[in-house]
N, C-alpha and C positions, 0 to 999 in steps of 0.2 A: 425258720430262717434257712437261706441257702446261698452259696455262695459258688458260682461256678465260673471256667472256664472255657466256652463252647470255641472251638476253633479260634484261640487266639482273639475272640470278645469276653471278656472278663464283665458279671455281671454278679450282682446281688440285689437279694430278695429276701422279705419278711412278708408273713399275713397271717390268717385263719380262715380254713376252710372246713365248714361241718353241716351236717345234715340231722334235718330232726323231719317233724309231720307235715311243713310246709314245704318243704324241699331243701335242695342243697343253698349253703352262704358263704359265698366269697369274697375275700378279702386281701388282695394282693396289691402290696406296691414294690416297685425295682425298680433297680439305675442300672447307669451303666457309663464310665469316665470317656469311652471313645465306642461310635460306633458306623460303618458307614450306612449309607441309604436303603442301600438295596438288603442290610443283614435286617435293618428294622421291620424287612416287608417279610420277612421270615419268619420273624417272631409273634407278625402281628396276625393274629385270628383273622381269618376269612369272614367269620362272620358278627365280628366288632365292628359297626362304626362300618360298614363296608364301600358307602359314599366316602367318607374324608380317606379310607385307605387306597382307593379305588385315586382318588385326586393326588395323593404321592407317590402313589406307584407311578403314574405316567406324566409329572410335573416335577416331581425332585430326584435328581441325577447325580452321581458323580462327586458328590459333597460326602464330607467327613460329620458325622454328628457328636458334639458332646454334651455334657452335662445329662445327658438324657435320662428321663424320671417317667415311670410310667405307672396307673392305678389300673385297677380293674374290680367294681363289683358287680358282684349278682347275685340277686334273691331269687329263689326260686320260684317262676311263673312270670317273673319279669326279663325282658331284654336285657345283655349283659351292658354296663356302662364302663366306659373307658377316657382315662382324661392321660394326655400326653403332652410331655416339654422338653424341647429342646434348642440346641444352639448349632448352625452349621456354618462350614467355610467350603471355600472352593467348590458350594453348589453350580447347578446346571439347574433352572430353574425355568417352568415355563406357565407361564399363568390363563392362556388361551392357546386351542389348541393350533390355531393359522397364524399366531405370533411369533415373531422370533424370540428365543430362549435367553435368560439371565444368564452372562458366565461372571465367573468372579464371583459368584454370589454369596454372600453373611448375612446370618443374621436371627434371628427365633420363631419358633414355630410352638404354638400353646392349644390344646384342645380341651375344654372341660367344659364340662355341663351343657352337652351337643354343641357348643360355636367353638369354630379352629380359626383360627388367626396366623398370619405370618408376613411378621415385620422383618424387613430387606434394611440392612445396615448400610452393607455395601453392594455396590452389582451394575453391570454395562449391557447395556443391547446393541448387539450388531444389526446394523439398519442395514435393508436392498442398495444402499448408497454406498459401502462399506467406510461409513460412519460410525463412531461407536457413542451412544448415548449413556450419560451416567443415570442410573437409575436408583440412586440412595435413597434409601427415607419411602418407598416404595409399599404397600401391602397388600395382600390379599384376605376376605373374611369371609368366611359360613355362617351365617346369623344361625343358623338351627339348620345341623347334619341330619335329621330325618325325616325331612320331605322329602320325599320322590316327584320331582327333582328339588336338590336344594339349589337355594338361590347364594350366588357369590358378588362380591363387590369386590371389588379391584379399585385400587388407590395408587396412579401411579404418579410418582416424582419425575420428571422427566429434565435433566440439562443436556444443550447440544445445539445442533447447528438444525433449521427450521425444516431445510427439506429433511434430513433423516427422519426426525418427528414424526409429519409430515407421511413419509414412506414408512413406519410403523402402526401410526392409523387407519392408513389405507389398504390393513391387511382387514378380512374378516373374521369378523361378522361385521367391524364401525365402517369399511370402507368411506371414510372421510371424504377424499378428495374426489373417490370416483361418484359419489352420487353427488358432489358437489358442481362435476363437469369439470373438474379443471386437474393441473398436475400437479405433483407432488414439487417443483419447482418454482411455484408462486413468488419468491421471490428467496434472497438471500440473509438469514439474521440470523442471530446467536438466539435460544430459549432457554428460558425457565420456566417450567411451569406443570399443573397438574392434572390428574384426567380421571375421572370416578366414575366408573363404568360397574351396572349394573346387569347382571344378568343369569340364567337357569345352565345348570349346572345339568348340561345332558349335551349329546349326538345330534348333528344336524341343529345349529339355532337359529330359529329364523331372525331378521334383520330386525322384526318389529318386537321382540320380545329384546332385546337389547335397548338400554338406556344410557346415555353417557352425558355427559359434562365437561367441557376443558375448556382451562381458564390458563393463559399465558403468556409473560411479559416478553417482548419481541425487541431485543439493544442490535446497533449498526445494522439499520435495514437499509437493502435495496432491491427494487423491483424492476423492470423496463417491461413487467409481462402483464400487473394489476391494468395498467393503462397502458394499450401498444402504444409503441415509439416511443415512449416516452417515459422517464428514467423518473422516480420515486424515491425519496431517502426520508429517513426518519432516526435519529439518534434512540426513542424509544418510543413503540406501540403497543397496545393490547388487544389481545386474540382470546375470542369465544366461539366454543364451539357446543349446542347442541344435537340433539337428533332433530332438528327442526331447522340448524339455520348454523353458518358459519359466518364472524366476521372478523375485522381488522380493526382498529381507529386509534386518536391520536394526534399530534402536531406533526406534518412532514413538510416536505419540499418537492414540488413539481418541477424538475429542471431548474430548479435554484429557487421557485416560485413560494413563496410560503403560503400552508394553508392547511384547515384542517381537513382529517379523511373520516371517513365512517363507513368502510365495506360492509354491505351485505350482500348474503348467498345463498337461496332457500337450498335446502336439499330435498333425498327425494326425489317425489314426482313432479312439487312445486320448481325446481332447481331448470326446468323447460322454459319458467321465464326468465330466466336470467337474474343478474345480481345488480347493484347499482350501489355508486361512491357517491356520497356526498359531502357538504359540510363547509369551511369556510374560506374563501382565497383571497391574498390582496389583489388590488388593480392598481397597478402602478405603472411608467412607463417601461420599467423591468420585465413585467409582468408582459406588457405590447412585445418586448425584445424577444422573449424568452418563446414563446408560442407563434412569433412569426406572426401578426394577428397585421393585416393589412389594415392599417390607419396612416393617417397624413404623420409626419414627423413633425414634433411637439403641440398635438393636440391634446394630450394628455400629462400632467404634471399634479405632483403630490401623491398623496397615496390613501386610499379608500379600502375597503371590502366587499368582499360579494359571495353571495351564496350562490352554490351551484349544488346540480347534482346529474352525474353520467351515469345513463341507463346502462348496462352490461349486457348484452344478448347474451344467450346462453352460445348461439352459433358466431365460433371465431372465426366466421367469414362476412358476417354482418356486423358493420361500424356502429361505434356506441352513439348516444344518444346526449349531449349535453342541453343544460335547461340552467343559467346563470342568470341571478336579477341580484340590485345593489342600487340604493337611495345616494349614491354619489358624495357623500358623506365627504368631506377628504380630500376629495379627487376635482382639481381643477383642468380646466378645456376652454381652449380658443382654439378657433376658426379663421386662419386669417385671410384679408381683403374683405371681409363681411360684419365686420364690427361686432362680431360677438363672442364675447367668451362667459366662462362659467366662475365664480368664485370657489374658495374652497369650502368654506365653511355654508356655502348652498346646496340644498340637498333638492334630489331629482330622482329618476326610476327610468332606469336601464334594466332592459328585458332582452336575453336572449336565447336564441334553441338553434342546433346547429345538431349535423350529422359529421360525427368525426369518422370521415371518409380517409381513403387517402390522398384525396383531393377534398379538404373540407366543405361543408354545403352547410352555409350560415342560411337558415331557412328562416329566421324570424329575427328582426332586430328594431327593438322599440325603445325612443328616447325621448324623456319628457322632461324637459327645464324650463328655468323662466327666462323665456327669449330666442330657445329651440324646442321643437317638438317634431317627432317625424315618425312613421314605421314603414317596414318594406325587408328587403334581402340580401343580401351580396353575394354578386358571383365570383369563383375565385379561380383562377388560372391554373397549372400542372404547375408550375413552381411557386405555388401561395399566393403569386400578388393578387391584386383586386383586378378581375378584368370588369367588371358592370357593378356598381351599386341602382336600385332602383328603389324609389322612395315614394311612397304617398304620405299622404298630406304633410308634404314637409310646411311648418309653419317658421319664419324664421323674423323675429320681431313683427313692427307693424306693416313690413315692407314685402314679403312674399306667403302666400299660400297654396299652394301647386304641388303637381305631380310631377316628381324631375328622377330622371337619370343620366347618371354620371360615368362616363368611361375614362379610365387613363388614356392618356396617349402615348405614343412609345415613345422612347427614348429619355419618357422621364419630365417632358414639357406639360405644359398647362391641359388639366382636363379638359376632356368634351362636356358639356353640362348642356341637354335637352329638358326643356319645358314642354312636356306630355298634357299639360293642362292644369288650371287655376288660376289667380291671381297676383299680377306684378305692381308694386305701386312704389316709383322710386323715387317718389318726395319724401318717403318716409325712410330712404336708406339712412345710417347713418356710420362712416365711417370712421368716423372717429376715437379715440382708445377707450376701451373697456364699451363699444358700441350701447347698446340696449339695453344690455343688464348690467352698469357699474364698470367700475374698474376692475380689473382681473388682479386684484390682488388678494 
């Protein structure tokens, strides 16, 4: 037994140490009620455990240690084994070496039977944002200290605002958002969430030897950057992120528009094609208001859904790509002076694909009811309105089949309507309410 004093660390110790024909046998355990970081690296044999000592020498800082309990044996002919425990406060903690550092850090650290562990109580990361992210509940582990290299998992708890996050992952080796193509500013939300990152415990790691996972609940979001111009909200989403692909989804709002989202983002070298939202939107005449969508005023009434999905290029100088189609469910339409309208409870197939420019290019627009059927284009003017729709084979009851294009005329008075070809038969018009397919109610 022994009991000492080394510069004001106060430390005690028992064991048995002897030697017979096999060689020497040691048997040492000792404590010690306070001690800091850098005296534990003093004590500790270069060549114990030289990986996990080799990982607190240059990961844990600046912390006070206590309770600390330390074993050591060794048979002779075998490697010495060493199990160590302790508890610290006011560490300096850093779990990779291109990451920003834990201050504030609590919490334990256990080594025995080659796997070291170290659970984070308490602890904050100062993000490139100068954000501070709480990082409690946090861990690091060595499944087995003697491999060369050994392998670590990192378990991080992360709460905080989405870009710091966001600019914490984007450090290497996960570089998140940069292989993702996009910035750390995606949009704006509070996080919770976690991130379990696997990887070799050496110099230089390449990108593809790294594994990660993150899984994240996303409250008061806002975006105007997932879709230019256009402002995105969501009371809550959730966020995935592997080594393969990032995304978003959830119930939001398009400019007040309700609908659901689903971002995806390959990364990598797939991340050259771009990303794409999809998922579900109302159509309502809310919906007409909301995106400025040149239509007649009250051709649409009620409220239906529709799926879409916008293509994302990876290059933010090339406009996305939408693709919208909806069985008109819901959603009633009249046309008036032509006797026809739509009921609501009749269902139809609206089809359309459009380049959201910034002058949009409605390139495809297909509508199929009982009583209207048409497909063709629409051209759209520098300030949204419609200057040309062009339509083939518009069929419209038993009275027209033809190719027609329609220009506003200015000021706001009665279109131009050209008949390009087909047939007009006007004994069959009928003008009367709810025309050719029923009453509009």
């Amino acid at each position: 037994q022994i009991a000492i004093d080394n510069n004001g660390t106060p430390m005690s110790a028992r064991g048995r140490i002897s030697a017979d024909e096999s060689g020497w046998h040691v048997a040492i355990d000792a404590t010690t009620p306070e001690i800091t970081a850098a005296r534990v690296l003093e004590f500790w044999p270069r060549r114990v455990s030289p990986i996990t000592r080799g990982w607190v020498s240059r990961n844990l800082s600046e912390g006070v240690l206590t309770s600390t309990a330390l074993g050591l044996r060794f048979d002779g002919g075998e490697k010495p084994d060493l199990a160590l425990s302790f508890n610290f406060q006011d560490g300096l903690v850093r779990f990779l070496e291109d990451m920003p550092r834990l201050k504030n850090a609590s919490g334990r650290a256990v080594l025995d039977d080659h796997r070291f562990s170290l659970q984070l109580d308490t602890g904050e990361i100062l993000a490139g944002t100068g954000d501070l992210i709480d990082a409690s509940g946090s861990a690091f582990t060595v499944l087995d200290t003697r491999p060369k290299p050994s392998w670590g998992e990192i378990d991080v708890t992360a709460m905080g605002r989405l870009e710091a996050v966001l600019d914490v992952l984007n450090n290497r080796p996960l570089r998140l958002m940069e292989r993702a193509g996009r910035e750390v500013d995606i949009a704006d939300a509070d996080v919770t969430g976690r991130a379990k990152i696997t990887l070799p415990l050496k110099d230089g790691i390449e990108a593809e030897e790294v594994t990660y996972d993150v899984a994240a609940r996303l409250t008061d979001v806002s975006s105007d950057v997932l879709v230019p111009d256009r402002v995105l909200t969501s009371p809550e989403l959730s966020l995935r992120a592997t080594v393969d692909e990032i995304g978003v989804s959830g119930d939001a709002q398009l400019d007040g528009v309700p609908l659901t989202a689903n971002w995806r983002q390959p990364l990598g070298a797939d991340s050259a094609n771009g990303g794409e939202i999809s998922g579900r939107v109302t159509l309502s005449s809310d919906t007409v208001q909301a995106f400025d969508l040149p239509l007649p005023e009250g051709l649409i009434r009620g409220e239906g859904e529709a799926q879409y999905s916008l293509r994302l290029p990876a290059d933010p100088e090339v406009p996305p790509d939408l693709s919208l189609s909806s069985d008109l469910y819901g959603v009633g339409m009249q046309v008036a002076g032509v006797g026809w309208s739509k009921r609501l409870e009749e269902r139809g197939d609206l089809q359309l694909r459009a380049r959201l420019a910034e002058v949009p290019e409605i390139e495809q627009l297909t509508l199929t009811t009982e009583g209207l059927t048409f497909e063709g284009a629409l051209e759209l003017g520098e300030d949204g309105g419609l200057r040309q729709a062009r339509l083939q084979a518009l069929e419209l009851g038993d009275w027209l089949d033809a190719d027609v294009e329609i220009t506003p005329a200015p000021g706001g008075g009665a279109p131009v309507i050209t008949i390009t070809g087909g047939t007009l038969d006007l004994r069959q018009l009928d003008l009367g309410e709810g025309g050719s397919s029923g009453s509009s109610t």
